[in-house]
N, C-alpha and C positions, 0 to 999 in steps of 0.2 A: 504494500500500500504506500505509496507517495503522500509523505506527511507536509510536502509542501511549502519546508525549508530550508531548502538544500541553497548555501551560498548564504543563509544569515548568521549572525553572529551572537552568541551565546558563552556569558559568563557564568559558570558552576563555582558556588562556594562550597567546602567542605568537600573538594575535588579529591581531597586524597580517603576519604574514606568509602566505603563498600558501597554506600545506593550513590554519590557523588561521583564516584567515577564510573559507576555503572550507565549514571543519565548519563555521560560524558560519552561514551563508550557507542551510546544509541545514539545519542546527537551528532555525533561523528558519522556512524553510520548513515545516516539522512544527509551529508554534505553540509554540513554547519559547521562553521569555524566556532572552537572552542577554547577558550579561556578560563583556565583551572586555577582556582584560590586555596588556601589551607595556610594553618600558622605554619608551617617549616619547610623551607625550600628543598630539602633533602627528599623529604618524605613525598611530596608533590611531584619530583622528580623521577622516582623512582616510580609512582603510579605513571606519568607520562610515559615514561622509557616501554612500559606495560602496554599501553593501551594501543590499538591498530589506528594509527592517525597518519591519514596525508601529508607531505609536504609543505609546510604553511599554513596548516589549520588548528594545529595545538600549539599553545602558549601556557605557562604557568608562571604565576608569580603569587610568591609569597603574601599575607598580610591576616592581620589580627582585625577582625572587622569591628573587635569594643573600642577601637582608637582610630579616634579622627582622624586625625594624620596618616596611618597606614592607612586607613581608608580611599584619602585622597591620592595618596601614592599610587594603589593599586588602578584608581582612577586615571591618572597621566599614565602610566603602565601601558594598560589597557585601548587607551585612546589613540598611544602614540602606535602600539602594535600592530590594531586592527580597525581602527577607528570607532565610531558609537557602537555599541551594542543592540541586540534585538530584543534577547532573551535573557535574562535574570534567573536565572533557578541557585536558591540559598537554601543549602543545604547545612551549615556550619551549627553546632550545637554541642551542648553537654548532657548529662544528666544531670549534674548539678549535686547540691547537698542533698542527702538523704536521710531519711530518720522521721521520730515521728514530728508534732508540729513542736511540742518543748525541747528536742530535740537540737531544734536547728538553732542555729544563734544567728545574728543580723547579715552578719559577713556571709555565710552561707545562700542568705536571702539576694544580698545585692551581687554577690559573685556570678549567682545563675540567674539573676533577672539582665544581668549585667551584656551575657552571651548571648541569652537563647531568645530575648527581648529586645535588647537598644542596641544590641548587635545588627540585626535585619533591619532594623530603622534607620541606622549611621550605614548604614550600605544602601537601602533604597535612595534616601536623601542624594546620595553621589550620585547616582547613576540614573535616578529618574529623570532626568536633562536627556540624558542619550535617547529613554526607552519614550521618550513623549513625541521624538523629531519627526519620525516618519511615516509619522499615521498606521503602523501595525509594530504593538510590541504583546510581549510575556512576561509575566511574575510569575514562578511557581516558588510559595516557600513551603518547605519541608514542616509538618507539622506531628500534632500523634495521637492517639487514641485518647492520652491522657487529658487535653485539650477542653474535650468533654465527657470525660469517663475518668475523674482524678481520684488518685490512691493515695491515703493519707501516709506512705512514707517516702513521697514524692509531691510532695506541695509545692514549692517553688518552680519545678518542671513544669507541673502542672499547669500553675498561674500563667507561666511564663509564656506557653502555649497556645492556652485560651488570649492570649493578649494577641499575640500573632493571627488567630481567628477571627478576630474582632478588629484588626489595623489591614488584614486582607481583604474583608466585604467592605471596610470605608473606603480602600484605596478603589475595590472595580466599582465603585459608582462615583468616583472622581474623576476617572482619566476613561473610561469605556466608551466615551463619545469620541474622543480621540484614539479610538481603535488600538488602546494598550489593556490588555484585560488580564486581570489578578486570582490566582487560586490557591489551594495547597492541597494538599497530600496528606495524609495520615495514616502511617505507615502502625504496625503492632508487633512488636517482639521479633525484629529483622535479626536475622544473622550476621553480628556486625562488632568490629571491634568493643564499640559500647556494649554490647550485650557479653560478647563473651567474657569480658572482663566483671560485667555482673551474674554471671553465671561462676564464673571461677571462683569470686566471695560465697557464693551460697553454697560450692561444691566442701568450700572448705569451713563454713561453717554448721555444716549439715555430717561433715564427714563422708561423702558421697561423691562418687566420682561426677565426672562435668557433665558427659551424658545422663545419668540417673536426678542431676541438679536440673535442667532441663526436663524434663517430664516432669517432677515435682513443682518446679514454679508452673507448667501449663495444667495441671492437677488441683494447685492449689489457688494460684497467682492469678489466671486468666484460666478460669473452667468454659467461655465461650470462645475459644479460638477453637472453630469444630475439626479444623483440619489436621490438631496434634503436633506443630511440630513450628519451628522457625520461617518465617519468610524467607526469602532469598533477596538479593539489592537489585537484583535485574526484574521480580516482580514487580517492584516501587518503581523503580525506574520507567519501565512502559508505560507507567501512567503517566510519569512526568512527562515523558517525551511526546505522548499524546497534548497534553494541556500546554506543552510548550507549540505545538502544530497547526497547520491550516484546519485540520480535519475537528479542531474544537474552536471557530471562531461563533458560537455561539454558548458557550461555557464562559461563565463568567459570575465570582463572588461565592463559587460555589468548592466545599470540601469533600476530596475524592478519599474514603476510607482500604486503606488498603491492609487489612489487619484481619483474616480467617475469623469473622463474622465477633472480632473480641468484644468490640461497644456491644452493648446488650439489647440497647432501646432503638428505635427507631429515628 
């Protein structure tokens, strides 16, 4: 299927991790030049060196999207490389502090409202100049079940989330007349650095190996994810790259749940 943007330009944050360089991977695939962000140049590099890209359609450049300044950096970066962008897909994110709500202390609160909130805002800010010029852009931000389905030893995630759901439907009734149209994702217990890494706490605080800690958190954690088992990044991904496409210009303001039926409600 011809998604209709082959030759646009498309910046992915959180490029070096598993559903980030996954969309990168399809976006490429479609003939879209791509522009991969993450905090550390090494690690960015090393998914580039990975990925099947043409000749002058990958770029990576480093940047911390909680700080203005590398923001704006990745901005002239960006601009001088391949000029405006089309596509925005922000992917960049934590888990954040964990525990229950007496738990958490202040610092934990602003650390991960810090990333997974004013993070996406100090990057829209940048780059909505590019995505407004040409009368057809994309947002997709990366969002998550917890959004609207929040656990209380993940509150700040949580919050942080839902603020992104709520800064997404204001922006597609701001710019959708101007043919730039905003969505996200919400992806459930992907297979992905983040997860493995909270699986490997629970493997070792349960005493259980990694696989037996997995089925316990889908058992106990999430009893409606009916399919039993981890997402994969390249599931999340074809959604993204659908919502980044011609074939969704009438999608707009709306949240594409990508999580084996985990939200429970309708």
């Amino acid at each position: 299927m011809d998604l209709g943007i082959k030759d646009k330009i498309a910046l992915v944050t959180g490029g070096a991790g598993g559903i980030g360089s996954a969309a990168a991977q399809q976006l490429l695939d479609e003939g879209t030049t791509v522009v991969l962000s993450d905090l550390h140049q090494e690690a960015l590099d090393d998914v580039a060196g990975a990925l099947n890209a043409p000749d002058g359609k990958l770029f990576a450049f480093a940047a911390d999207i909680t700080d203005v300044d590398e923001v704006a950096r990745l901005r002239e970066q960006t601009e001088a490389a391949v000029g405006d962008i089309d596509i925005l897909v922000q992917s960049s994110g934590i888990t954040g502090a964990q525990g229950l709500f007496h738990e958490i202390d202040d610092e934990g609160w602003v650390n991960t409202i810090t990333v997974d909130l004013l993070g996406p805002v100090r990057l829209t800010k940048a780059f909505l100049p590019a995505l407004r010029k040409g009368g057809w852009g994309r947002i997709v931000y990366l969002c998550s079940e917890d959004a609207v389905q929040p656990y209380d030893d993940e509150l700040p995630y949580c919050a942080a989330k839902a603020g992104i759901l709520a800064m997404a439907k204001g922006l597609s009734r701001s710019y959708a007349k101007e043919g730039l149209l905003v969505n996200t994702v919400s992806p459930a217990f992907i297979s992905s650095p983040m997860t493995d890494a909270m699986m490997k706490r629970r493997a070792a605080q349960l005493g259980t190996s990694f696989d037996e800690a997995i089925v316990s958190f889908l058992d106990e954690e999430r009893p409606y994810m009916e399919l039993k088992r981890r997402g994969e990044p390249d599931e999340v991904a074809s959604v993204i790259t659908f919502l980044c496409s011609d074939r969704a210009s009438f999608v707009n303001g709306s949240n594409y749940r990508v999580d084996s039926g985990s939200v429970a409600t309708i």
